[in-house]
N, C-alpha and C positions, 0 to 999 in steps of 0.2 A: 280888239284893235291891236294889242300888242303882239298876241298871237301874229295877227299877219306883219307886223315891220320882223317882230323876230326872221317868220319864214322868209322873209324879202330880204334879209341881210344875210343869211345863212347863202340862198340861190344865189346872192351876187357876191360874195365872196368865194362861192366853187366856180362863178363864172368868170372872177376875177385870174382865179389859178389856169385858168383856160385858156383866155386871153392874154397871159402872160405867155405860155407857151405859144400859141398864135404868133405871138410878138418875137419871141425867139426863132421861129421858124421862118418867118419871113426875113428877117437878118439872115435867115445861113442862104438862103435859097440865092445870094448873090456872090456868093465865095467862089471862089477857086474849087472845082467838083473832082475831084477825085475816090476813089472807093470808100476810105473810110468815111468820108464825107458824107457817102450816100447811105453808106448806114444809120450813119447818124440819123440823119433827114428820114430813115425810114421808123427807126426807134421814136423817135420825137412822130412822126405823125401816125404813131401806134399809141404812145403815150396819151396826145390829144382825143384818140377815138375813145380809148378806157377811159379817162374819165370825162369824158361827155356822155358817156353810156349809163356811169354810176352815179350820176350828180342825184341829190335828191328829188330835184323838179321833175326828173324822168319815171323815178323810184314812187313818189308820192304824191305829187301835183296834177299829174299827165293824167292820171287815172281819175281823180275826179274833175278834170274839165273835160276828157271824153265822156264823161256819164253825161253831162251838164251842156252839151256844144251843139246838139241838133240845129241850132241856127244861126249861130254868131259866125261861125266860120273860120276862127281862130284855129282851130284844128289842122283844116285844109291847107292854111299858110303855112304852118309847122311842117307839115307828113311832104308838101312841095320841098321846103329849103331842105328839108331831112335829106330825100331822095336826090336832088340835088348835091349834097354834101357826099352820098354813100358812091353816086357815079366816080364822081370825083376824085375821091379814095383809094376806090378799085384802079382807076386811071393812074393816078399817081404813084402806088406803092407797085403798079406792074412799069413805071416808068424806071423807079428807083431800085428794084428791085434786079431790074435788068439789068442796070447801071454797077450793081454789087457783083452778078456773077460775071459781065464782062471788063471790068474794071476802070472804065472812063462813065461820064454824065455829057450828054449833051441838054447846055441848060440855058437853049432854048425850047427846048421839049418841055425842061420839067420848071424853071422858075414860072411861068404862067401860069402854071396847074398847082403850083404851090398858090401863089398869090391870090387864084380864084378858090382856093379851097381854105384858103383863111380868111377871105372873103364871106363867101356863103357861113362860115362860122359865125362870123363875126353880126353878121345879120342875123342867123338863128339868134345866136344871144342877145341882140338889144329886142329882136320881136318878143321874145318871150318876156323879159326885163318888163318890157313896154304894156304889154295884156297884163300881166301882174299887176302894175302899177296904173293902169286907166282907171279902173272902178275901184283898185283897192281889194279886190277879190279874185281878179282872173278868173271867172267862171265857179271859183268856189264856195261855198253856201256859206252863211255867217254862221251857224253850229259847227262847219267841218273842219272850220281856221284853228279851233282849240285842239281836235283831236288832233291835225296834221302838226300843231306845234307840238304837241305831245312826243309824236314821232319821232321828230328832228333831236326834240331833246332828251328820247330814250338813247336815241342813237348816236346822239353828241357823247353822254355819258358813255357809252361800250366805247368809240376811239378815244377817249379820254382816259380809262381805265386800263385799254389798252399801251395806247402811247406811255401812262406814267405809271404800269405795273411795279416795274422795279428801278422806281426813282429812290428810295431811300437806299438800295444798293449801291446806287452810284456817285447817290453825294458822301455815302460811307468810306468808299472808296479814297476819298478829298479828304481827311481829317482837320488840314490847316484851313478850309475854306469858311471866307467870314459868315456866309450864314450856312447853315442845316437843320432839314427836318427832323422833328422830334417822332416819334410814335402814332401820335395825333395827326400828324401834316400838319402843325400849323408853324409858319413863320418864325423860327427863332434869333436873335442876332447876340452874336458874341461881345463883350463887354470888356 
């Protein structure tokens, strides 16, 4: 059981990073369009694609509720709002993209296409959220919750490792700062 809140807070905190961006992008999609603008809007809804691409529930969950889905249908709804989302996309970044080589936005073109495509986001993410959280397994077997939490937390571990490679460099760096790591990593405070 812990196994899966683990997995369920890990997926709703990438989908939370998602949806913040979502959030952001709908804010711009009512500015003033001008070229940089529309780069912007294209980088941000590039950014959006990576990582809904990379989130774990893609990486690890997807794969055993397609093994597991012959009848619930859960699937079907997914690979819909997916394709839906991918039209979308194409539509949108060949809106904005225009928008960059000729240097104006018309946005009545593109703020629709923004707002349905953070839309249909927005929906993938609570459906998925939502089949996760019905049964408590989303399609996945009570033996696989341990390994897929395994996963999540080998994998927590390598960006963790990554991210704070070379932390003791950098609080070295600070010699007046009131705390720094010792050798150990552990917590020390100045006295």
């Amino acid at each position: 059981m812990l196994s899966n809140t683990y997995i369920r807070i890990v997926c709703a905190n990438e989908n939370n990073r998602i949806r913040k961006l979502l959030e952001r992008l709908c804010g711009e999609k009512d500015k003033t369009a001008v070229m940089d603008e529309a780069a912007t809007l294209y980088s941000l809804v590039e950014k959006i694609e990576q990582e809904r691409r990379t989130r774990r529930f893609d990486k690890f969950i997807l794969p055993f509720i397609k093994a597991d889905d012959p009848g619930t249908g859960i699937l079907e709804k997914m690979e819909e709002l997916r394709k839906d989302i991918s039209v979308c996309v194409v539509l949108l970044q060949s809106v904005l993209k225009e928008a960059i080589d000729n240097g104006t936005i018309d946005r009545q073109v593109f703020a629709p296409e923004i707002q349905r495509y953070c839309d249909l986001n927005n929906k993938l993410l609570d459906y998925e959220e939502s089949r996760l959280g019905v049964s408590g397994r989303g399609g996945v077997a009570e033996d696989d919750w341990f390994a897929l939490a395994e996963s999540f937390i080998k994998e927590d571990k390598e960006l963790f490792n990554d991210k704070y490679l070379n932390e003791k460099e950098v609080l070295d760096i600070i010699p007046e700062s009131p705390v720094w790591r010792s050798a150990d990593a552990k917590t020390e405070y100045r006295v």
